[in-house]
C-alpha positions in Angstrom: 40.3 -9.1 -87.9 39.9 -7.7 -84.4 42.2 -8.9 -81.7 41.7 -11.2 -78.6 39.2 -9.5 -75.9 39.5 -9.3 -72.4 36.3 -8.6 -70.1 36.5 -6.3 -67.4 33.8 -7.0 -64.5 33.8 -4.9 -61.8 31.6 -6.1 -58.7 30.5 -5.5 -54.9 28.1 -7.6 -53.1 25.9 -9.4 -55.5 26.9 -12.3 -55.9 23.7 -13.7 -57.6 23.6 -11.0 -60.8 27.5 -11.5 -61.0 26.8 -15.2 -61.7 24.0 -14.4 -64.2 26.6 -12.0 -65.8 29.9 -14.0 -65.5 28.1 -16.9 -67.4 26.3 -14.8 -70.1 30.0 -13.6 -70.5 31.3 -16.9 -70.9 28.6 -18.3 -72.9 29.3 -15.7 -75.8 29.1 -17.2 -79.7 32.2 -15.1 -79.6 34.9 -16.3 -76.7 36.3 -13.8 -75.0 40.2 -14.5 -74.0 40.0 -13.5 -70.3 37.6 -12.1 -67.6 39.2 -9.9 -64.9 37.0 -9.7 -62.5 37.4 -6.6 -60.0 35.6 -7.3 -56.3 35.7 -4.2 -54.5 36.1 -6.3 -51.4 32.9 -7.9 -51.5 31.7 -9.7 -47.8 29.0 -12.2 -49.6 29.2 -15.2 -51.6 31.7 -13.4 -54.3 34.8 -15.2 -53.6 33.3 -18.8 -53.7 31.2 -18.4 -56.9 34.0 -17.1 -58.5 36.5 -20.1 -57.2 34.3 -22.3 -58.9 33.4 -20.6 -62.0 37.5 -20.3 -62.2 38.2 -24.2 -61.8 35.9 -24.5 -64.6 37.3 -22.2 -67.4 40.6 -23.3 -67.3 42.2 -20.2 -66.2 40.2 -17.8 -68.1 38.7 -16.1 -65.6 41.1 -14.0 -62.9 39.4 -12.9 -59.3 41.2 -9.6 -58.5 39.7 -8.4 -54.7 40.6 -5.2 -53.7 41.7 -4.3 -49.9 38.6 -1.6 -49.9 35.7 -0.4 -51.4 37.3 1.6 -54.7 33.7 2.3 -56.4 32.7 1.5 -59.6 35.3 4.2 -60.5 38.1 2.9 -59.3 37.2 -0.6 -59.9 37.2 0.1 -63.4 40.4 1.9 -63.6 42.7 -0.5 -61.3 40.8 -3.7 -63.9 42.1 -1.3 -67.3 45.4 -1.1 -65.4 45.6 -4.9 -65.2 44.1 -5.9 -68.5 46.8 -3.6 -70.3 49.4 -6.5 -68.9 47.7 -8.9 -71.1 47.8 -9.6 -74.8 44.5 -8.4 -75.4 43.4 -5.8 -78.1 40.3 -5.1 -76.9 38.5 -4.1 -73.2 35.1 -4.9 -72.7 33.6 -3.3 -69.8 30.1 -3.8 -67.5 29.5 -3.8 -64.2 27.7 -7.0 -62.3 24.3 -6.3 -63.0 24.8 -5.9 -67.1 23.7 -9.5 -68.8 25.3 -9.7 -72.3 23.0 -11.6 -75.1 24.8 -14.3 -76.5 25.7 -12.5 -79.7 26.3 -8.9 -77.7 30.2 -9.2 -78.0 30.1 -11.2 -81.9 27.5 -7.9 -83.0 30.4 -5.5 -81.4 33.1 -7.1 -83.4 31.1 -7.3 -86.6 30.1 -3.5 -86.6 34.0 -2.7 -86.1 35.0 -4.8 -88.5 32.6 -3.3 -91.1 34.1 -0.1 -91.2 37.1 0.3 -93.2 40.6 0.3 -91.7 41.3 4.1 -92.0 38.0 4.8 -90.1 37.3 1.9 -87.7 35.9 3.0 -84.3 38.1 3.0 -81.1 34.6 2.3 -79.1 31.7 0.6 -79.3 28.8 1.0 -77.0 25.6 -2.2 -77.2 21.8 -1.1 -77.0 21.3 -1.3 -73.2 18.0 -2.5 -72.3 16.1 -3.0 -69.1 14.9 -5.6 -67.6 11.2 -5.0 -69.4 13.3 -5.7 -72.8 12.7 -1.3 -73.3 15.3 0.9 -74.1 17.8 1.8 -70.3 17.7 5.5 -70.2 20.4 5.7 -68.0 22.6 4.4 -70.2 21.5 6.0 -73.5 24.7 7.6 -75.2 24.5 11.0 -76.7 25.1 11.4 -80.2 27.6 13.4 -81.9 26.5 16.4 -83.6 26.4 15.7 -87.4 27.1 18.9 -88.3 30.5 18.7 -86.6 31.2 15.7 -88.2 28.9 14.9 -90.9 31.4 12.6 -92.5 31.8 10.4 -89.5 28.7 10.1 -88.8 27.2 9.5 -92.4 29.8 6.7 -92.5 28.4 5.3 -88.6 24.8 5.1 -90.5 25.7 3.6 -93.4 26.9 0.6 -91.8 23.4 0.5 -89.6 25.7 2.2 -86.1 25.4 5.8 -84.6 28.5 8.2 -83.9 28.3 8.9 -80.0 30.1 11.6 -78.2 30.3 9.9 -74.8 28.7 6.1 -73.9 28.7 4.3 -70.2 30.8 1.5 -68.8 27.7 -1.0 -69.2 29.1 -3.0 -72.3 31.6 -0.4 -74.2 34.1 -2.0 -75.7 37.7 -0.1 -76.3 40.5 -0.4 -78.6 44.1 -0.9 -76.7 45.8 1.9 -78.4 43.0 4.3 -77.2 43.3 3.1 -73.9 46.9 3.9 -73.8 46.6 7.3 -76.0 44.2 8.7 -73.2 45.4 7.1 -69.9 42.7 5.5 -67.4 39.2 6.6 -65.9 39.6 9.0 -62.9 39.3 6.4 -59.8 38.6 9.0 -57.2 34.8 9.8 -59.1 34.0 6.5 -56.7 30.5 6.3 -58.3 28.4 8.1 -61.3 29.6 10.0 -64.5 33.6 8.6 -64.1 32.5 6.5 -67.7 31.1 9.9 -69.1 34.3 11.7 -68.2 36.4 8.5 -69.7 34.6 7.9 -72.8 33.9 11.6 -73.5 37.9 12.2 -73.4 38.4 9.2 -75.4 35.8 10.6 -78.7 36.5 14.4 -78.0 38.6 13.5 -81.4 38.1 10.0 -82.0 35.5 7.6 -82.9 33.0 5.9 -81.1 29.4 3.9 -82.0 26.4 2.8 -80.9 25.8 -0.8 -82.2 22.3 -1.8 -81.8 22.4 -5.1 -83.0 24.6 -6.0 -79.8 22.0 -6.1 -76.7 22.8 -6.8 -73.1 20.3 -6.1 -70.4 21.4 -3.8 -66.9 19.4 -5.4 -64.0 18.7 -2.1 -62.4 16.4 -1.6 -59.3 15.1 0.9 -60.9 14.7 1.9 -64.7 15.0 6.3 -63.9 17.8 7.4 -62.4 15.8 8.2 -58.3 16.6 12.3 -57.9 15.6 11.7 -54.6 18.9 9.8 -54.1 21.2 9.1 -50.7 22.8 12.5 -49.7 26.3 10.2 -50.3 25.3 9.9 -53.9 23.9 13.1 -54.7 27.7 14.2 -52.9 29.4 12.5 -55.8 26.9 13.5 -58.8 27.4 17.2 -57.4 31.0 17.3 -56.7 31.7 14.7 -60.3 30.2 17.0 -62.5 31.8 19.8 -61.6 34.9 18.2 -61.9 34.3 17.1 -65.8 33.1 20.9 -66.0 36.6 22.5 -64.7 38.9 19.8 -64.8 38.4 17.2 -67.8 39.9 17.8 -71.2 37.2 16.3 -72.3 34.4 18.7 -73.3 34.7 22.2 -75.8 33.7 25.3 -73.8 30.4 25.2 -75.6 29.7 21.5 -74.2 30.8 22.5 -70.5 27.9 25.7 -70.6 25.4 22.7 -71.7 26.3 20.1 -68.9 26.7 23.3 -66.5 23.6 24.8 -66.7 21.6 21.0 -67.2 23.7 20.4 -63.7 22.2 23.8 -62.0 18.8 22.3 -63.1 19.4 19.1 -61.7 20.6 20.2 -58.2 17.6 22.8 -57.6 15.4 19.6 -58.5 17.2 17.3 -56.2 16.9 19.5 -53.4 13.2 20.3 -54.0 12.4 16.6 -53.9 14.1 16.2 -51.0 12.4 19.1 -49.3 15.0 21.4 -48.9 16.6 19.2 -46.5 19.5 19.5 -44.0 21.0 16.1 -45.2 20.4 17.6 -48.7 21.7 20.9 -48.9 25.0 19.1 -47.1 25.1 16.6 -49.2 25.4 19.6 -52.5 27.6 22.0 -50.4 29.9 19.6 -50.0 30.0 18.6 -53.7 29.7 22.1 -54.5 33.2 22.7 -52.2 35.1 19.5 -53.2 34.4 20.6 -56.8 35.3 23.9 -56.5 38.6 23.6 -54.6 39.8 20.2 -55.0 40.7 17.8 -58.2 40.9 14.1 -58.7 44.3 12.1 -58.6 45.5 11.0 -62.4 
């Protein structure tokens, strides 16, 4: 049987969705052992919701506020880093905005547990929906390719799961020993592709599924990811990829010529749609530079 799980929420200024999330967490047919929650030094409501929820679970839920504003990256990483000091054997991960059907976590556990012990998955990814009850596509996984591993996957099928070569940090659930094989996400990514990097490291050898019968639903604004983004997020997308590209272990040299050239494509867009301008093409040099010539901290 799997061991206890600990929840990882990671949070910044919305109070409202972490309540709708902190309670579908807790109202799982399957208890989790503990929540960490991880504020990146939220200035809302954040600290008094989570007071009372806390006085109400009997110590199961922990409010960890940072000093600053880590990002979703380094939220994640610093809540790993704390959940490895406690007994559990298994991390789920989501950010505020991700609402967990009741059975998402029980559906998780089941699909590992129906795999035999010599090829159990270290990671399990739910069907992320939106908020019309359709298929997320920002957080579809990719799959791995069969013919690399025909074997893994046909036994992923079998048992009604999909072998995926990288999954996001809205509900993924990871094994302990993975966790501790493969160290923690890279906290300076701040925002977007730091669970790519993360998960894609973890499954460049190991295992990982796609269990559709566990559901939660990611509370977006939007359902596409907007190309017309802030020139601080298009920064990071620029500048992250890159860094996956020349400085992850995670990805074969035939991967990082995929994710390079779907990158070029993606930054000639971004810039069209944003007119070619001066906030724009900054906003890519400087990703373009920082990815180039500097690296992120381990």
């Amino acid at each position: 049987m799997t061991g206890p799980v600990c929840a990882i929420i990671v949070t910044y200024n919305r109070a409202a969705l972490l309540a709708e999330c902190v309670k579908a967490v807790l109202g799982q047919t399957e208890p989790v052992a503990n929540i960490l929650v991880i504020d990146n030094a939220s200035t809302d409501s954040t600290a008094e919701l989570l007071a009372r929820e806390a006085a109400s679970v009997s110590g199961r839920l922990r409010h960890l506020r940072l000093e600053t504003n880590l990002g979703g990256a380094g939220g994640f990483r610093y809540g790993l880093k704390r959940a490895l000091e406690t007994e559990a054997e298994w991390f789920w991960l989501m950010d505020d905005d991700t609402i967990p059907a009741p059975t998402a976590l029980a559906e998780l556990l089941a699909a590992r547990d129906s795999f035999p012990e010599a090829t159990r998955p270290c990671l399990l990814a739910s069907k992320v929906n939106w908020i019309d009850g359709q298929i997320h596509p920002m957080n579809l996984p990719t799959a791995k390719q069969p013919q690399l591993e025909i074997e893994r996957a046909l036994v992923a099928a079998e048992r009604g799961t999909l072998s995926v070569r990288w999954a996001s940090f809205v509900s993924v659930l990871l094994e302990r020993s993975a966790v501790v094989e493969h160290g923690l996400p890279y906290g300076d990514y701040f925002i977007w592709n730091d669970d790519t990097e993360y998960t894609a490291r973890m499954l460049r050898e190991g295992f990982g599924v796609l269990a559709p019968r566990s559901i939660v639903t990611h509370k977006t604004g939007a359902k596409h990811s907007p190309m017309n983004a802030a020139p601080a997020r298009a920064y990071y997308q620029v500048r992250n990829v890159l860094w996956m590209i020349l400085r992850s272990p995670a990805w074969r040299p035939d991967e990082k010529i995929k994710i390079a050239l779907v990158h070029l494509q993606w930054i000639s867009r971004y810039l069209s749609l944003n007119r070619f301008s001066a906030a724009g093409w900054s906003a890519v040099g400087r990703g373009l530079r920082d990815g180039f010539f500097r690296q992120p901290r381990q």
